[in-house]
C-alpha positions as CSV (number, residue, x, y, z in Angstrom):
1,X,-24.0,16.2,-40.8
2,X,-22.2,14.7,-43.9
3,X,-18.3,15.2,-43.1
4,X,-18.0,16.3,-46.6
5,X,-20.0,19.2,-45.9
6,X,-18.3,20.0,-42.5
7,X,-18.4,23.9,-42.0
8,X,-15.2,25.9,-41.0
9,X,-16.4,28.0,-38.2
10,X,-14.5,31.7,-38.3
11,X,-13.3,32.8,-34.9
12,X,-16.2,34.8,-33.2
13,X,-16.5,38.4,-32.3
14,X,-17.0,40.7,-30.0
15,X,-20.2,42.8,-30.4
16,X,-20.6,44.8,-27.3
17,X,-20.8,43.5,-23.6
18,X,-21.2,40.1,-23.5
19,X,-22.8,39.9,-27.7
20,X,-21.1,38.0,-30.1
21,X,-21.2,36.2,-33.5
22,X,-20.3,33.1,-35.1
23,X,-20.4,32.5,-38.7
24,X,-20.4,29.3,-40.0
25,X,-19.4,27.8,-43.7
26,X,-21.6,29.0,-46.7
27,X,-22.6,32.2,-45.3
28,X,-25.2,31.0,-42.5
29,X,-24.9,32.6,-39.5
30,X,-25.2,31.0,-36.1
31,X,-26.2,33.6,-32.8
32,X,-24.2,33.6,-29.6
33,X,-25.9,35.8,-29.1
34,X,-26.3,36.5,-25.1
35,X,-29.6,38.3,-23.6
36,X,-28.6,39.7,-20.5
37,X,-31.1,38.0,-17.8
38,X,-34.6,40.5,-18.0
39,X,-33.6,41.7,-21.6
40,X,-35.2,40.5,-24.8
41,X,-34.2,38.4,-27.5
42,X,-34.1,40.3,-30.5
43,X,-34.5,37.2,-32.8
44,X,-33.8,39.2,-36.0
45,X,-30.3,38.9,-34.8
46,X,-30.3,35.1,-35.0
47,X,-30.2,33.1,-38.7
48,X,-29.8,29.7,-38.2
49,X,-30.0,26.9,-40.4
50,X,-33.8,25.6,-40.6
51,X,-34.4,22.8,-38.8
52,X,-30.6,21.9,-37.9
53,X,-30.2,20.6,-34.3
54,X,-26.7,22.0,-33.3
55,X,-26.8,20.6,-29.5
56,X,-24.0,18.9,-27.9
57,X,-21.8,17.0,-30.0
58,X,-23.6,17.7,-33.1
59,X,-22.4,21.3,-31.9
60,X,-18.9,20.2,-31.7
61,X,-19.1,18.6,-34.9
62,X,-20.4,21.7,-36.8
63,X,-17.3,23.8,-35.3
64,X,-18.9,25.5,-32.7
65,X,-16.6,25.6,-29.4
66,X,-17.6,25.3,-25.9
67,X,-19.1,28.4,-24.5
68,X,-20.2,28.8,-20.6
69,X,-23.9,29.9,-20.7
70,X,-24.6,33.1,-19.3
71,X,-28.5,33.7,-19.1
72,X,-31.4,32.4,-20.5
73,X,-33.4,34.9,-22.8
74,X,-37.3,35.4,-23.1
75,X,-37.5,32.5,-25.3
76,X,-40.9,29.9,-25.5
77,X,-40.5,26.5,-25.5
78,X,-37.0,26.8,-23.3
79,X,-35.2,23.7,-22.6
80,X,-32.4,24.1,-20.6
81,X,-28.7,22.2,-21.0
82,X,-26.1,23.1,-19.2
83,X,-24.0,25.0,-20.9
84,X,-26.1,25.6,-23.7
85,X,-29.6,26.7,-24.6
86,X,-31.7,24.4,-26.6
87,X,-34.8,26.3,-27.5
88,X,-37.7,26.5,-30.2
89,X,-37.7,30.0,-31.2
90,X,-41.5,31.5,-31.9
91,X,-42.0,34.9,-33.6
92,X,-40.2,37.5,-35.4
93,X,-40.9,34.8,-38.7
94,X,-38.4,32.3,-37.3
95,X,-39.9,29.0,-36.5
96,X,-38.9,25.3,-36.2
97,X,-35.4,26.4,-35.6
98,X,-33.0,24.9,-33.4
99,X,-31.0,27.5,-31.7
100,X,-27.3,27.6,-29.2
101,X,-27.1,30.2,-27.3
102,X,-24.2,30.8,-26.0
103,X,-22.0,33.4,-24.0
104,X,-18.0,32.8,-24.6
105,X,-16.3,32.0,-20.8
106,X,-12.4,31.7,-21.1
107,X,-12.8,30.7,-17.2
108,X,-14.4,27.9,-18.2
109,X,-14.4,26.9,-21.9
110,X,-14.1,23.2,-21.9
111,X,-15.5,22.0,-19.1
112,X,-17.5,19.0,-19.2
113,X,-21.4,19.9,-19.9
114,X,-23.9,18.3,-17.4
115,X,-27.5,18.7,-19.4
116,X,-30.1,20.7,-17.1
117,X,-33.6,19.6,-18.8
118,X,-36.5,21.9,-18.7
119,X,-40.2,19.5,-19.4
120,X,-42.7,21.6,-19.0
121,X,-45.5,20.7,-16.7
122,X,-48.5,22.0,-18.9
123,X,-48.8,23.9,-22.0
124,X,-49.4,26.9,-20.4
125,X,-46.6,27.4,-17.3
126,X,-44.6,25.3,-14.7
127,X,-41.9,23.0,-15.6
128,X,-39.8,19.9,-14.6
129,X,-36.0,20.9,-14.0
130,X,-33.6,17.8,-13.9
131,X,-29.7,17.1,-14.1
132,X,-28.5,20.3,-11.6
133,X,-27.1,20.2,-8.4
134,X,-28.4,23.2,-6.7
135,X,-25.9,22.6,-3.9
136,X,-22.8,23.3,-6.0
137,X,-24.3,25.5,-8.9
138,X,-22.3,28.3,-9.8
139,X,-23.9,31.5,-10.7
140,X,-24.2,31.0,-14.2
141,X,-26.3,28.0,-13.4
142,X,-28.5,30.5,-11.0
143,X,-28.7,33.0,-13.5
144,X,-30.4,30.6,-15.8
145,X,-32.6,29.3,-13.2
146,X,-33.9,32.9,-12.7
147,X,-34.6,33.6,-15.9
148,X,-36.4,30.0,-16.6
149,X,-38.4,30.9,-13.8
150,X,-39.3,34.1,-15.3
151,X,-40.5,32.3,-18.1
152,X,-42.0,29.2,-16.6
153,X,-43.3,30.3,-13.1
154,X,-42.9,27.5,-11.4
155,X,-40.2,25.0,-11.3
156,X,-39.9,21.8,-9.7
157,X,-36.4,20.8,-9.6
158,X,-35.6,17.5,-8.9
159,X,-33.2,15.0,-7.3
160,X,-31.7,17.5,-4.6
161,X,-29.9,16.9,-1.3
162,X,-30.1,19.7,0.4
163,X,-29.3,20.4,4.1
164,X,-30.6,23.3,6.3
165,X,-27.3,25.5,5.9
166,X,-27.0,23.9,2.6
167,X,-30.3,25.2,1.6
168,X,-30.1,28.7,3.4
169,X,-26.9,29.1,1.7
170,X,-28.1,28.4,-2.0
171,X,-31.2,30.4,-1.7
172,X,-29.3,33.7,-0.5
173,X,-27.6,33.4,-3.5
174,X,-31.0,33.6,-5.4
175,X,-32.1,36.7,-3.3
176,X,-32.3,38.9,0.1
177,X,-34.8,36.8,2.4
178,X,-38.3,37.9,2.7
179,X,-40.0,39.0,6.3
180,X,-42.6,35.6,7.8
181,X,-44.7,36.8,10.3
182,X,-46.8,34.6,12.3
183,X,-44.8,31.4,12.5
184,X,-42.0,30.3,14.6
185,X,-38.9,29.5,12.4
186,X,-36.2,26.6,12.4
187,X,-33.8,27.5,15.7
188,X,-30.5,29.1,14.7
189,X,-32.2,29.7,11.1
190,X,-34.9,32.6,11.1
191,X,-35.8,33.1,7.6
192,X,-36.1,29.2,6.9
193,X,-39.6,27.3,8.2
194,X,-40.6,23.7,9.0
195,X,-43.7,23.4,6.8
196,X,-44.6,20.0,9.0
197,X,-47.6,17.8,9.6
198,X,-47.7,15.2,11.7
199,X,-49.5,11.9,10.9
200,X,-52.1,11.9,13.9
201,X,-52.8,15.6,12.7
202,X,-56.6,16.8,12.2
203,X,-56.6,20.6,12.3
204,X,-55.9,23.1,9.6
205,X,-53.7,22.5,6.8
206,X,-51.3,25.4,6.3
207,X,-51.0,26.5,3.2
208,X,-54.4,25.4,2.0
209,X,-57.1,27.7,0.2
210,X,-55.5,29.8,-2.9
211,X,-53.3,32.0,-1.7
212,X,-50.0,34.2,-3.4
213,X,-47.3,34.2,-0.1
214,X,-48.0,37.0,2.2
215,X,-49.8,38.9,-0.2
216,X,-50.6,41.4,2.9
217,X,-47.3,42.7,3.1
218,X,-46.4,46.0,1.9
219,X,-43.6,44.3,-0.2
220,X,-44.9,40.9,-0.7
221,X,-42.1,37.8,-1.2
222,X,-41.0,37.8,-5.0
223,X,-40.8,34.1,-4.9
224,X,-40.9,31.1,-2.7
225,X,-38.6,27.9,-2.6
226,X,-40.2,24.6,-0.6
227,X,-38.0,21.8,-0.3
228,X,-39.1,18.5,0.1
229,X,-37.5,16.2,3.0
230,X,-40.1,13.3,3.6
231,X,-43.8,13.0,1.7
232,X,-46.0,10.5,1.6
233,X,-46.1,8.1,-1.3
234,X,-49.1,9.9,-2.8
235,X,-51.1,12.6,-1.8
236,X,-50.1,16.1,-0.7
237,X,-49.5,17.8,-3.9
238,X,-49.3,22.1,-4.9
239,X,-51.7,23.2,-7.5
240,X,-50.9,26.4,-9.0
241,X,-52.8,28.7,-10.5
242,X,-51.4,31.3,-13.3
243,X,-52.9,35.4,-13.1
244,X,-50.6,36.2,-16.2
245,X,-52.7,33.4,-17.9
246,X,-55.6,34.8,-16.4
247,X,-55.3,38.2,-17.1
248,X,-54.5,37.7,-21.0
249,X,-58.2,35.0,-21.5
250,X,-59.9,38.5,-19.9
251,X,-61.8,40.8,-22.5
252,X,-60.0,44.4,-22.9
253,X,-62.7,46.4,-21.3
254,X,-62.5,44.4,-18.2
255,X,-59.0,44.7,-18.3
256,X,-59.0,48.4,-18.8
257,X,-61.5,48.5,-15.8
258,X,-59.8,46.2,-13.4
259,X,-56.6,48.0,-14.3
260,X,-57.9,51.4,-12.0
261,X,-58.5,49.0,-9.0
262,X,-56.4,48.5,-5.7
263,X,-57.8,45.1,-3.8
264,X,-57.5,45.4,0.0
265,X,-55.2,42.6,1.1
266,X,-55.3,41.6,5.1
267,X,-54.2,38.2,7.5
268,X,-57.3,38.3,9.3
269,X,-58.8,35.5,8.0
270,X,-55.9,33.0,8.4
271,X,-53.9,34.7,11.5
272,X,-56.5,37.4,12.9
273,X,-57.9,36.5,16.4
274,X,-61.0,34.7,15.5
275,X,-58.6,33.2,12.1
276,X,-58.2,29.7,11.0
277,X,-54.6,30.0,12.7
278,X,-55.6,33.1,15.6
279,X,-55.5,30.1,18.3
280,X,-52.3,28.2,19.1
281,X,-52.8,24.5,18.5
282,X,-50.8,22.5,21.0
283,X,-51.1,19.2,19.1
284,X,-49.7,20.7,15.5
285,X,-46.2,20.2,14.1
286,X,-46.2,24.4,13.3
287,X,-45.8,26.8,15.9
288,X,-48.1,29.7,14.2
289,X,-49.1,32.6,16.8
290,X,-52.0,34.9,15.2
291,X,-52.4,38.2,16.6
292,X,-54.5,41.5,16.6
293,X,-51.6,43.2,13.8
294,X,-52.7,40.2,11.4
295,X,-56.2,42.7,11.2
296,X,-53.8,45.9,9.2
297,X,-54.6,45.9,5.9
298,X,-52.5,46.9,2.9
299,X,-53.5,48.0,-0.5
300,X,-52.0,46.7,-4.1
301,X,-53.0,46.9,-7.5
302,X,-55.8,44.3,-8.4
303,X,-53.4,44.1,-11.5
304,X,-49.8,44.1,-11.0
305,X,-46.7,44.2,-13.8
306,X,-44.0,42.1,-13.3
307,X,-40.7,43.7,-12.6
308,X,-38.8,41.7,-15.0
309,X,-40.9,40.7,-17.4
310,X,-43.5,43.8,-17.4
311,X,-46.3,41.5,-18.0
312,X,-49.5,42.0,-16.2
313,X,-51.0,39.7,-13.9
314,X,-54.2,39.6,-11.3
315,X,-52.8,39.9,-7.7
316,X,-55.8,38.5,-5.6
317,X,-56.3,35.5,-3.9
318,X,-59.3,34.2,-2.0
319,X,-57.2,33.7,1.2
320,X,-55.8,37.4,1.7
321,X,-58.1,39.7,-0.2
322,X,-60.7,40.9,1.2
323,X,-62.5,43.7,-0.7
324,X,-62.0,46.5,-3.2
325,X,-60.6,49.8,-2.4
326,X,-63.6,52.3,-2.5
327,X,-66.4,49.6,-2.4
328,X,-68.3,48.4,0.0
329,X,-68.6,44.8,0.8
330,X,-71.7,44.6,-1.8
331,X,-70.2,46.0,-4.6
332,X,-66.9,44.5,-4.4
333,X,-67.7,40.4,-3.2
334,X,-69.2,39.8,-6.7
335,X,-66.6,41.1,-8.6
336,X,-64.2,39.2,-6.2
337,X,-65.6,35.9,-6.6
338,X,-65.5,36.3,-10.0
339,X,-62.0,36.9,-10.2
340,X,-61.1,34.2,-7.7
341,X,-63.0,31.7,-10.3
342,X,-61.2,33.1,-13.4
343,X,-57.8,32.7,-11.6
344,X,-58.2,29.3,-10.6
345,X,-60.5,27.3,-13.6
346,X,-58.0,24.2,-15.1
347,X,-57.0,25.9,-18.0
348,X,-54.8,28.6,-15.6
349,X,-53.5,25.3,-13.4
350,X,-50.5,22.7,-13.3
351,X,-49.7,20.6,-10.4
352,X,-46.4,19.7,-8.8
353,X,-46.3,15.9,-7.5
354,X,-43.6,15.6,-5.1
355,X,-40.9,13.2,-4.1
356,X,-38.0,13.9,-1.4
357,X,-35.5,16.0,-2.5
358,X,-37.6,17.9,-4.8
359,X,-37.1,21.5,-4.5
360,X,-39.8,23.9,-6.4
361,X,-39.6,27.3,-6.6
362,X,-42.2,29.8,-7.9
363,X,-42.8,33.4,-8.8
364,X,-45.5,35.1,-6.2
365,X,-45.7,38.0,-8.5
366,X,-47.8,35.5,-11.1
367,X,-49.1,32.5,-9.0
368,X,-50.7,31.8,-6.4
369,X,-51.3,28.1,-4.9
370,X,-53.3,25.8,-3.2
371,X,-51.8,23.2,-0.5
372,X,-53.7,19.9,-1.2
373,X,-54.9,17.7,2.0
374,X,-55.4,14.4,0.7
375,X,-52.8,12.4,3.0
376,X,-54.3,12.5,6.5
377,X,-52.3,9.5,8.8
378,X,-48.8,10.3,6.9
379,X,-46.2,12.7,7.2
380,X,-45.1,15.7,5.4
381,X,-42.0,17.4,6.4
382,X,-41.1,20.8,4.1
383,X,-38.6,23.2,4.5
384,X,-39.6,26.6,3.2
385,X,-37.9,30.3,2.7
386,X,-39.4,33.4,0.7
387,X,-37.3,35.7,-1.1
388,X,-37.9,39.8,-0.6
389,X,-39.9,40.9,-3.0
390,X,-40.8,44.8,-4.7
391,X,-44.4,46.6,-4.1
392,X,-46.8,45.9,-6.8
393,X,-47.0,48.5,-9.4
């Protein structure tokens, strides 16, 4: 910016709540402007200058002070920073603009920033997170990491060190732990699992075949964090596959006719008695312990709205559905296998390589994934918790 030109930035204002405005120089006005996490932006509030970047110290240089960010709003192409939101903002007539968005903290005004960047991992969902430590985030920093996951589905945050209690610890921040059936937890930590395999392993991988987390339960796990402690040096990656994705490339009449459907959801294939898991293995890293309750069945809307962002999804996965309430197995298996195609075609995927001390997190109420077995003679130790999640509506 030419230091001739330097704006004067007026002190800002208190809107209402956590709103406010700053004006800056010749009349243009600059949002910080704060969407409460699960609220929309409403972008007719922000007028920035076209195609000014305002980020940092370009931000400092224009006037703007230091403000602590509060929450991310329902903004594409989000690219997180820190303190600040650096983000493209689509619709409402507004594009190519640079935005801040910012939320005044007197707690904390001045602090150093530490950039948290956002690369997304396709077009379509799933992104890179990088410069955070989860271990000592604060809540503002969780906050934003909720909302980006809202937006993105899937994150794969990077560069953690993350103990057991360390790990618990963070995650309970995040959310009340989900129920896991079937599987013997870590000892002295019952809502956190050893996701192991053992080099000399042969038998069944967990967490193969497409799946959304216990998808059987009457309140199935909102999301699912899986931190990385030792991989091997390729192989063993998470493909994802996106039903928000899916549901919006669908026409409108089969949307309006899948939208009367509840899919029957059941453990039997995986942990029934005659499942992939029914039998305990004595030579596998897992403890899992089928059972005759993995044959209840439980029933959920084929398409599901999101609590927070109250977009629709399909909620079925090859692994744990199993038919089609009101249909028999005739009627329902073609429409099934249709669906378990659409979901899971390229266009709908993104993939998460991973390296130790990567921690991804993702949204069951969207995805559902797909444990690759590509590694056999190496190691793969994972530590894994689900979060408590609402019944599908």
């Amino acid at each position: 910016m030419d230091e001739t030109k330097k704006p004067t930035l007026l002190q800002p204002r208190e809107l209402i709540g956590d709103l406010g405005l700053g004006v800056v120089g010749d009349g243009v006005t600059i949002g910080a402007l704060i969407a409460r996490r699960r609220q929309r932006v409403d972008a007719q509030r922000i007028v920035l200058r076209r195609g000014q970047r305002l980020f940092g110290e370009d931000a400092q240089h224009a006037g703007v002070q230091r403000y602590q960010l509060q929450a991310a709003p329902r903004i594409s192409g989000l690219s997180l920073g820190g303190c600040f939101f650096h983000a493209h903002i689509f619709g409402a007539r507004i594009f190519d603009i640079h935005a801040l968005i910012l939320a005044q903290s007197s707690r904390q005004r001045g602090d150093t920033v530490t950039p948290m960047q956002l690369t997304p991992l396709t077009g379509t969902f799933g992104a890179d997170v990088r410069g955070v430590d989860l271990s000592a985030a604060d809540d503002t920093c969780l906050d934003a990491l909720r909302a980006a996951l809202d937006e993105h589905h899937v994150l794969a945050v990077r560069d953690q060190n993350l103990e057991i209690d360390t790990f618990e610890a963070m995650a309970r921040r995040l959310g009340a732990f989900g129920e896991t059936p079937f599987i013997t937890a870590i000892d002295g930590h019952p809502d956190v699992l050893r996701v192991l395999r053992e080099a000399h392993e042969s038998g069944p991988l967990f967490g193969s075949g497409w799946h959304s987390d216990w998808s059987f339960q009457q309140r199935p796990p909102s999301a699912t964090l899986l931190y990385a402690v030792e991989v091997p040096e390729s192989g063993g990656d998470t493909a994802f596959a996106n039903g928000q994705a899916a549901y919006d490339a669908l026409s409108p009449a089969m949307q309006d006719m899948l939208g009367g459907l509840n899919a029957v959801h059941s453990a039997r294939r995986s942990y029934g008695p005659s499942g992939t898991f029914g039998r305990n293995d004595p030579d596998a890293g897992m403890d899992i312990h089928g059972g005759e309750e993995a044959l209840a069945t439980q029933l959920h809307p084929l398409v599901r709205t999101h609590a927070a962002t109250g977009r629709k999804s399909l909620f079925v996965n090859e692994v744990y559905t199993i038919g089609l309430e009101g249909m028999s197995r005739n009627e329902s298996a073609p429409l099934l296998r249709f669906l378990f195609e659409h979901v899971t075609q390229v266009a709908f995927t993104c993939r998460v390589r991973w390296e130790p001390g990567t921690l991804t997190i993702w949204d069951n109420r969207v995805v559902q994934h797909f444990a690759i077995d590509d590694y056999t003679g190496h190691r793969r130790e994972m530590l894994r918790i689900t979060l408590a999640g609402e019944q599908p509506r």
